[in-house]
C-alpha positions as CSV (number, residue, x, y, z in Angstrom):
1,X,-16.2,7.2,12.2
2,X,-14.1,5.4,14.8
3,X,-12.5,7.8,17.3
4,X,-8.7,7.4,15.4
5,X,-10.6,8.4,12.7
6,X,-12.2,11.1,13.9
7,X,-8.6,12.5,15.6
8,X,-6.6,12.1,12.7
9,X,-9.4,14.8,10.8
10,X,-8.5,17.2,13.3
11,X,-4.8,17.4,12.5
12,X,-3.7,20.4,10.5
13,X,-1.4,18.5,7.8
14,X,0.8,19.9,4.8
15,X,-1.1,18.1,1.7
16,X,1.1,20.0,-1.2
17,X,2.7,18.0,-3.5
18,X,6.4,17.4,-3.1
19,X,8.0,16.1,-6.3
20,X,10.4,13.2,-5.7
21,X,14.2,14.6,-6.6
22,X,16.6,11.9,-6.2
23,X,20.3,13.3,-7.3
24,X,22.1,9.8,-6.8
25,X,20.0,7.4,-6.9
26,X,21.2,4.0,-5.9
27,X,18.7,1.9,-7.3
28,X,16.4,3.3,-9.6
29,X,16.9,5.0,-13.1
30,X,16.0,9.3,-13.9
31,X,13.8,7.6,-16.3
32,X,12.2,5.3,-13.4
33,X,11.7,8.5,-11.0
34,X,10.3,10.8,-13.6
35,X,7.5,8.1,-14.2
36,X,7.1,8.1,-10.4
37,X,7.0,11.6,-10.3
38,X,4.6,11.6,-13.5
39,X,2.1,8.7,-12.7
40,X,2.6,8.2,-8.8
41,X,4.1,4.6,-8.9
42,X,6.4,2.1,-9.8
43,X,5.6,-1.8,-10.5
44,X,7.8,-5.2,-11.2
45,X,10.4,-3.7,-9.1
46,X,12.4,-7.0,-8.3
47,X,13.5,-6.8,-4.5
48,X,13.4,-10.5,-3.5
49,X,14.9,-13.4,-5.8
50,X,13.0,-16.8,-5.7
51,X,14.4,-18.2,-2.8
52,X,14.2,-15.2,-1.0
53,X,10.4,-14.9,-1.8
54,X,10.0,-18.1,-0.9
55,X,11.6,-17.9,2.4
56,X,9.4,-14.9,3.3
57,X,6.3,-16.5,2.4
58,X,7.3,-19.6,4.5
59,X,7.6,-17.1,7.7
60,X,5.0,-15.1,7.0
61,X,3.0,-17.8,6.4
62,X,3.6,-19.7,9.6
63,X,3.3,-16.4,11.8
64,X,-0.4,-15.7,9.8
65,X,-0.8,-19.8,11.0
66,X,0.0,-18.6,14.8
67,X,-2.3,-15.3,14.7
68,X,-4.9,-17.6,13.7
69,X,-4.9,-20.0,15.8
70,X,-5.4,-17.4,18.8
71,X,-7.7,-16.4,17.1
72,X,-7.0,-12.9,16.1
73,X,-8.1,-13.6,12.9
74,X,-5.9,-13.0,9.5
75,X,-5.7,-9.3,9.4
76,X,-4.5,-9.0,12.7
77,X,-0.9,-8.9,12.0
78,X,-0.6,-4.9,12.2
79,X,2.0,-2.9,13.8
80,X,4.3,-5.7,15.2
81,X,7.5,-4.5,13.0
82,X,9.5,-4.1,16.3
83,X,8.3,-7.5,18.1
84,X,8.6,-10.6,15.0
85,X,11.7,-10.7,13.1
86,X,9.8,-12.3,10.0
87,X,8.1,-8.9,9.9
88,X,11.7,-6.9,10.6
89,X,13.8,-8.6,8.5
90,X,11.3,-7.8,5.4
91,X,10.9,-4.3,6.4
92,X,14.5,-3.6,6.4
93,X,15.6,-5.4,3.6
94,X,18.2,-3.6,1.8
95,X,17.2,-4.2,-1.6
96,X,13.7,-3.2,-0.7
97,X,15.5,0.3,1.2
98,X,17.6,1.4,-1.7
99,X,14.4,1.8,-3.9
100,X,12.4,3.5,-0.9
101,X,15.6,5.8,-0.1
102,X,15.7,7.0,-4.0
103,X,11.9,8.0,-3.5
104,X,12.1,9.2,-0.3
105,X,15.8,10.4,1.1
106,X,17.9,8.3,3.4
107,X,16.1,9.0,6.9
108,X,13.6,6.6,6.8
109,X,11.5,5.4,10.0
110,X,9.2,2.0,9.5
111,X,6.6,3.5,11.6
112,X,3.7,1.0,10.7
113,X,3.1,-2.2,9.2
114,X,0.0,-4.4,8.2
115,X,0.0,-7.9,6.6
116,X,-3.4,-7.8,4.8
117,X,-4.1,-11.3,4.3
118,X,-7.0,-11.6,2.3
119,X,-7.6,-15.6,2.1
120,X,-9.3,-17.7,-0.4
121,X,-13.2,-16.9,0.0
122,X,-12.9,-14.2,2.2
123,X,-16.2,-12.2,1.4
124,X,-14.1,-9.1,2.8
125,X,-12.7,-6.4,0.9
126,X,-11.2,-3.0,1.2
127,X,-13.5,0.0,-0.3
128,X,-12.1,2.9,-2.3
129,X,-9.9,5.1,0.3
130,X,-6.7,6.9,0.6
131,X,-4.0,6.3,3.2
132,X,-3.2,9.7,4.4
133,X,-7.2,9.5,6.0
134,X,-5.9,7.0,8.5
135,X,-2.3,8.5,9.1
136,X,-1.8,11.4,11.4
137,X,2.0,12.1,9.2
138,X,2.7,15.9,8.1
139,X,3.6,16.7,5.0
140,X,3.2,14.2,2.8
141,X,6.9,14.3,0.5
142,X,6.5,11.9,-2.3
143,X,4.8,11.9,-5.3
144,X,0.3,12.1,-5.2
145,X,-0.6,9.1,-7.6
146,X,-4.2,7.4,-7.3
147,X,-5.0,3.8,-7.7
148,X,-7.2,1.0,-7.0
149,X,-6.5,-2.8,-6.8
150,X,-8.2,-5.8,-7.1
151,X,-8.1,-9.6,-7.4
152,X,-8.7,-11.0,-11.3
153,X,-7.3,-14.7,-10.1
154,X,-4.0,-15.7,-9.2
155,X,-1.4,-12.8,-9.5
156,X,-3.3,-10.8,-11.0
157,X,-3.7,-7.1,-9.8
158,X,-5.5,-4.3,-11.9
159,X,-4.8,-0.8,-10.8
160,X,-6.6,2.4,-11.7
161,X,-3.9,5.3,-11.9
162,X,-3.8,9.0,-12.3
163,X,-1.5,11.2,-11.1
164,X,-2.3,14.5,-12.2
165,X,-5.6,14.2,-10.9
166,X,-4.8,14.6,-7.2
167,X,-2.2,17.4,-7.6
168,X,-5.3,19.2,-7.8
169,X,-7.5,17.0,-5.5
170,X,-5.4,16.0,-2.8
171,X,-7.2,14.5,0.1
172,X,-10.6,13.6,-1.1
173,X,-13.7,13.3,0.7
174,X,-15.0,10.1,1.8
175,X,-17.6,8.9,4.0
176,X,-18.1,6.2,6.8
177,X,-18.4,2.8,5.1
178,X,-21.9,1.2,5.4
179,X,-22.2,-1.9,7.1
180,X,-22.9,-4.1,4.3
181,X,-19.8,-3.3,2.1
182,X,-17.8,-5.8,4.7
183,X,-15.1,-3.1,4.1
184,X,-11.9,-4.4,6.3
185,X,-11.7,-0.5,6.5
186,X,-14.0,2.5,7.8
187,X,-13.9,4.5,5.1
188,X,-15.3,5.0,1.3
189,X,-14.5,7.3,-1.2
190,X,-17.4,7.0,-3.9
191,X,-17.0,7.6,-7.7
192,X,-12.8,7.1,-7.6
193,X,-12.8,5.8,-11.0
194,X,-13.8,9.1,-12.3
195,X,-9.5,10.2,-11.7
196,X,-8.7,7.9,-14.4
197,X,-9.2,4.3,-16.5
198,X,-7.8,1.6,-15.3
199,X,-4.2,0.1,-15.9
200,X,-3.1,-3.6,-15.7
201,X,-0.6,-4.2,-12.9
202,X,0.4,-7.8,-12.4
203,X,3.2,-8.5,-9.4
204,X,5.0,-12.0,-9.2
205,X,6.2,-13.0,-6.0
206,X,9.6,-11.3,-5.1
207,X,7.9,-7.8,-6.9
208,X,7.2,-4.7,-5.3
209,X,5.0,-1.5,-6.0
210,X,7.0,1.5,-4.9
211,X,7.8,2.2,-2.1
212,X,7.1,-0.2,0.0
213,X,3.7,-1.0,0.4
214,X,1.0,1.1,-0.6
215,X,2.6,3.4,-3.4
216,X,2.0,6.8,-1.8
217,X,-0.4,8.0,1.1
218,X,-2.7,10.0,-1.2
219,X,-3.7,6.9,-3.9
220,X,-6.5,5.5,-3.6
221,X,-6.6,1.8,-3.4
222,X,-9.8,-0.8,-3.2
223,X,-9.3,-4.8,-2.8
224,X,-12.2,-7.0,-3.4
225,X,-13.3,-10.1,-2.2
226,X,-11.0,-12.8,-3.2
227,X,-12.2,-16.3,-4.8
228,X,-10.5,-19.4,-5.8
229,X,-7.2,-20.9,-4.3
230,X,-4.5,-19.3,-2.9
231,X,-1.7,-18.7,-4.8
C-alpha cells in the first residue's frame, strides 16, 4: 500500500452509523431523506439547469485542456478547490449546498476535490473500493450505502446499492490492487456485488448523486474502462 494508505489504517476512526435527521430541510423532501437514510443515496437531483451545465463543462473542460498539456495527465486535477475558480464556483454552488446541508447540517468544509476524467478509450478504471480507506475523517455522520458505477455508453451509469448491508459491515476489507487491474486507485475490495444486485442509475448533465460527489464515504464504487465518444 502507498504510505497515505498505510497512515490512514492507523487512525482510530468512529465507523457507527449516524442516520441523516434533517428537521428543516431546505431542499429535499422527508420522503427524499428517508430513502437516503434507507438505501444510502439520492439520484436525478437537478442542481445545474442547461446553461449552467453547460457553462461548467466549458470551464472544466478547458482547465482538463491546460492540465494536459503540462502534462499532468487527466486525473490530475485533485485538491485545487482553493486555487481555480472553475473548481470553487462548482463546489459552492448554492443549489448544490442546500441538498448537501439537508444531508449533512449547515457546517460544511470542501476539504477535497478530484475531477476524475475518464476519457474516451482510456483502458483505466477504478476497482471496487470505499472512500473512507483513503480519508483520515472521524466519524463518518451520514448515511452507510454501497454502490458501484460503471460506463454502459453515453450517460449511462449502473449502480449496485445496498444499504443495510454495511450497517453491519462498515469498513470492508480490501487489498492492494494488482498491477494489471490499471486501477486509477490502490485499492480492491473483492466479491462487492455479494451486498446487493445492481440498480440502474442514469445522470443527465446538470444531475447530481447526493451529496456531492461520491454518495457517502462507506459505498463502494468501481468505474470501468470507458469506450466510444465522449459525451
Amino acid at each position: 500500500m502507498s504510505q497515505h494508505d498505510v497512515e490512514v489504517s492507523k487512525l482510530e476512526r468512529d465507523l457507527r452509523f449516524f442516520p441523516v435527521a434533517s428537521r428543516k430541510p431546505k431542499r429535499l423532501t422527508a420522503e427524499q431523506i428517508a430513502a437516503y437514510n434507507e438505501n444510502g443515496y439520492l439520484s436525478g437531483l437537478r442542481v445545474l439547469d442547461a446553461a449552467q451545465a453547460r457553462r461548467a463543462r466549458e470551464r472544466s473542460d478547458a482547465l482538463l485542456e491546460r492540465f494536459i498539456r503540462e502534462g499532468k495527465g487527466s486525473y490530475a486535477i485533485d485538491r485545487f478547490q482553493d486555487r481555480f475558480a472553475t473548481i470553487w464556483d462548482l463546489a459552492t454552488t448554492p443549489s448544490i449546498l442546500d441538498v448537501v446541508e439537508d444531508l449533512l447540517g449547515p457546517n460544511l468544509i470542501c476539504w477535497a476535490t478530484h475531477y476524475f476524467c475518464k476519457l474516451p478509450g482510456d483502458p483505466k478504471a477504478v476497482a471496487w473500493h470505499q472512500d473512507c480507506s483513503y480519508w483520515p475523517l472521524t466519524p463518518s455522520k451520514n448515511g452507510h450505502g454501497l454502490a458501484g458505477n460503471r460506463r454502459r455508453g453515453p450517460g449511462k451509469t449502473v449502480a449496485c446499492a445496498s444499504f443495510h448491508a454495511l450497517i453491519f459491515n462498515g469498513h470492508l476489507r480490501f487489498r492492494e490492487s494488482d498491477p494489471d487491474e490499471q486501477n486509477i486507485l490502490s485499492q480492491t475490495i473483492e466479491g462487492a456485488e455479494r451486498f446487493g444486485a445492481p440498480a440502474d442509475i442514469e445522470l443527465k448533465a446538470g444531475e447530481n448523486l447526493a451529496p456531492l460527489g461520491p454518495p457517502d464515504p462507506w459505498f463502494i464504487g468501481q468505474t470501468y474502462p470507458t469506450a466510444g465518444a465522449a459525451d
